[in-house]
N, C-alpha and C positions, 0 to 999 in steps of 0.2 A: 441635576441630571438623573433620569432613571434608567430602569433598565429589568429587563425583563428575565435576568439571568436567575437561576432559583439556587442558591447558594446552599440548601439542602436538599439537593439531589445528587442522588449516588446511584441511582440504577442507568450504570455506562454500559454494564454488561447484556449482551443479547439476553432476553428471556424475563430480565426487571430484577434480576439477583442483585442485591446490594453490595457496591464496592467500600468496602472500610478505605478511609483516609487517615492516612498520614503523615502530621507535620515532620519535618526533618531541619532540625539544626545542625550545619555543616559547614567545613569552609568547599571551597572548591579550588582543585590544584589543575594545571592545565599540561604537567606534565607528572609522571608518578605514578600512574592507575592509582589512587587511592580515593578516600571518600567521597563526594559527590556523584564526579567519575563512575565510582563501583557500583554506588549504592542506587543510583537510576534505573539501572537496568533490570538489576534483582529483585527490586520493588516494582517492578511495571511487569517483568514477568510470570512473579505470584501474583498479580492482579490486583493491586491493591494501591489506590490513589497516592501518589505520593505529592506533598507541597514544602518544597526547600527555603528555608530561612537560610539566606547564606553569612557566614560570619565572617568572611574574610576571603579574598583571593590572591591565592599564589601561583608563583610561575611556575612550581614545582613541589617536588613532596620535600617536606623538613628534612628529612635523612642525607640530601646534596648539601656539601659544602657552601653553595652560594644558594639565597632566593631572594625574588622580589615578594613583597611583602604589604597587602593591599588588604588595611583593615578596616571592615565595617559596620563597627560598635557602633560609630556615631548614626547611621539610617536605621538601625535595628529595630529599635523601640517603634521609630514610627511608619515602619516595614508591619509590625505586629498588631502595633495601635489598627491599622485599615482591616486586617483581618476582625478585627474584634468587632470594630463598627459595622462591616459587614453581616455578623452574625455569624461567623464560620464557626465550626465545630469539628472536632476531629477525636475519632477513637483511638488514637495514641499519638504518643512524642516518642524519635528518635532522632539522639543527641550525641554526635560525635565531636568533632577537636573546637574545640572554642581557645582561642585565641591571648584572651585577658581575662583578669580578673572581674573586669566588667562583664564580658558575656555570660561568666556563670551568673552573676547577680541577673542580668536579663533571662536567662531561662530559666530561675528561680519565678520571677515574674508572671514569664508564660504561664510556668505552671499554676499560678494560682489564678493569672489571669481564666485559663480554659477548664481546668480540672480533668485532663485527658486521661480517660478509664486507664491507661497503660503509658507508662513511662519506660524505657530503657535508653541508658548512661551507657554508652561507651565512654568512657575516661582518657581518652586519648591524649597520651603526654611522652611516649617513647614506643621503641621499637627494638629489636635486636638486642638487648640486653641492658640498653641505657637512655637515657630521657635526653628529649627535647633539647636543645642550648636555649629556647626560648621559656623553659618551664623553669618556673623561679617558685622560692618553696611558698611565698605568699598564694601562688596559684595552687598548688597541692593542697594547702588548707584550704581552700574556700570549695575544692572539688572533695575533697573530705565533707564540709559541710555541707552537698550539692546533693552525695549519695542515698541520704535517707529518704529522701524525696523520689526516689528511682520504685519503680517495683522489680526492674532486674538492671545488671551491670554488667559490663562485659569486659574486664580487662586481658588485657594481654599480660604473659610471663614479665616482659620490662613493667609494664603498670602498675600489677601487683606489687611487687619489689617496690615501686616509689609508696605505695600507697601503706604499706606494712612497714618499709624497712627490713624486710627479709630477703638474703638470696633465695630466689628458688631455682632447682633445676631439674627436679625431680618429681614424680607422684606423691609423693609424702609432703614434701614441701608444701604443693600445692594445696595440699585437706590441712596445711597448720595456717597456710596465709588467710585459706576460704574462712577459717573460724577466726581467726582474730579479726579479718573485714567483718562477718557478721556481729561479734559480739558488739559492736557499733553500730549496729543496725538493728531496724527491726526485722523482727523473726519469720514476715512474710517477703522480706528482700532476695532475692535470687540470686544469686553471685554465679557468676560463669567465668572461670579462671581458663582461658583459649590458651591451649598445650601444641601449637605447633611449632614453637621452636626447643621442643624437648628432644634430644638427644635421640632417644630408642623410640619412641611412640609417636605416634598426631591425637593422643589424647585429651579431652579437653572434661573440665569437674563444674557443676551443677553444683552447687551447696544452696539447701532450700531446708527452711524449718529443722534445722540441727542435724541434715542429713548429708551425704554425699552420694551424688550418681552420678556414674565417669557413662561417660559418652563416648566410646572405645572406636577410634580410625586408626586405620592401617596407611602405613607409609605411601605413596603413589607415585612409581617412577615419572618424574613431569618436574623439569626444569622451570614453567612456567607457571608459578604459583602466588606473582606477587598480586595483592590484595586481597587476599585470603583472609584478612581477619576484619576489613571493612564489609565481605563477603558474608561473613559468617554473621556478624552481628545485624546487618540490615535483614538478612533472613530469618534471622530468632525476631526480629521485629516485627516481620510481618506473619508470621508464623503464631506469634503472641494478640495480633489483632485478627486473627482466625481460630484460635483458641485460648482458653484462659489456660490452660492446662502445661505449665511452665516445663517439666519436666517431656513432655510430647511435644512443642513447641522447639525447646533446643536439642533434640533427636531428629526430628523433621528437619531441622538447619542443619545440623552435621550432616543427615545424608543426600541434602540438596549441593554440599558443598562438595562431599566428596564424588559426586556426581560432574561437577560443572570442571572438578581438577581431572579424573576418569577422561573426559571428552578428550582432551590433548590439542588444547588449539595452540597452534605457533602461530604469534601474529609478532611483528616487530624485532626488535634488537634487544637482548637480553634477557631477564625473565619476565616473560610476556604475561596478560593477561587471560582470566579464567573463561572458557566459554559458558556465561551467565543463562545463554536464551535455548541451552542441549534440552532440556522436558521440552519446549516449542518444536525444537528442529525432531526430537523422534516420535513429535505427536502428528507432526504432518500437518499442522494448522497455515 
């Protein structure tokens, strides 16, 4: 069969400006606002092609007591294999919650499969203070050896902590866990240590090249906050395939986020989610 589709074409946008694509490794939950869910919107409304490898679907976010639990390691590979035979190419990977110890070895894979200019790990393995019931320490070590592969990483305050072995709760904490992740890494790896569940601040730490730059938010009265850190890192992602420039990249995320929590959308029954498409709605497009 042929087909006339041109599998390197990116100018979607009026005028022939080129849209950067990117792959997305993800499960998808169908209840939970959390990654697929979040990260759909946030990447279509920075304009930036996104194409999802889904790892698994649930009926809900981890954090509930019960889920159903719909894993798709076994179509993965040859989900990837078609891209590849295709020819596709894509100016970055972002890679949120992988499921087994098998998925990371598959987007180990990819990566060498594609060679994509830009890699960011979200390490997705808890929340709110403690990990997954699903995250077994064999998976912590194979996401240990997943990281040096990344050129940025995004963990959350619980991630951290599994990833170190440190409490943190604090800003200090944070600039001790950022250095111990790097001294394992190479010294062009990005680490982004997301500080929203810190007590006094919405601060979040950039550790780049043996450096620290706090990326400095202010609290936002707004009940409606959850997904805020699938939020945050899909925008440092595409933010990262618009610029190389790591430390403007995740400053341009922080203030897309704190903009999208700012709007105040109430939608639903408890903490709602973020209105993602507010730059659309006050550009009047």
């Amino acid at each position: 069969m042929t087909s006339n589709f041109d599998t390197s074409d990116r100018n979607a946008q009026k005028g022939g400006d080129t849209v950067p694509r990117l792959a997305m490794i993800n499960d998808i939950a169908g209840f939970g606002r959390c990654s697929t869910t979040v990260s759909l919107p946030v990447i279509s409304v920075m304009k930036v092609q996104v194409c999802p490898v889904p790892t698994s679907v649930l009926s809900n976010h981890l954090g509930f007591p019960l889920c159903h639990f719909d894993d798709y390691t076994s179509h993965m590979r040859d989900y990837i294999k078609v891209w590849n035979e295709l020819g596709l190419t894509f100016d970055g990977l972002y890679c949120g919650f992988l499921g087994n110890e098998e998925q990371i070895d598959i987007v180990r894979g990819f990566v060498e499969m594609f060679r994509p200019p830009l890699f960011l790990l979200d390490p997705v393995m808890g929340d709110h203070g403690r990990a997954y019931s699903s995250i077994t320490e064999t998976h912590v070590q194979k996401m240990k050896e997943l990281l040096p592969l990344a050129d940025i990483i995004t963990p959350n305050l619980a991630e951290a902590e599994v990833l170190t072995g440190m409490k943190i709760t604090t800003r200090e904490e944070m600039e001790k866990a950022a250095k111990v992740l790097s001294d394992k890494l190479p010294s062009t790896v990005g680490i982004v240590i997301k500080g929203g569940h810190l007590d006094d601040t919405a601060d979040d730490l950039l550790y780049v090249g043996g450096e620290n730059h706090w990326i400095n938010g202010k609290r936002i009265d707004n009940p409606n906050t959850h997904g805020t850190g699938c939020t945050f890192s899909s925008a440092i992602a595409c933010n990262l395939a618009l610029t190389s420039d790591k430390v403007q990249a995740v400053t341009n995320a922080k203030e897309y986020l704190a903009g999208a929590i700012a709007a105040k959308l109430d939608l639903g029954k408890g903490s709602g989610p973020l209105m993602h498409n507010y730059k659309i709605v006050e550009k009047d497009i």
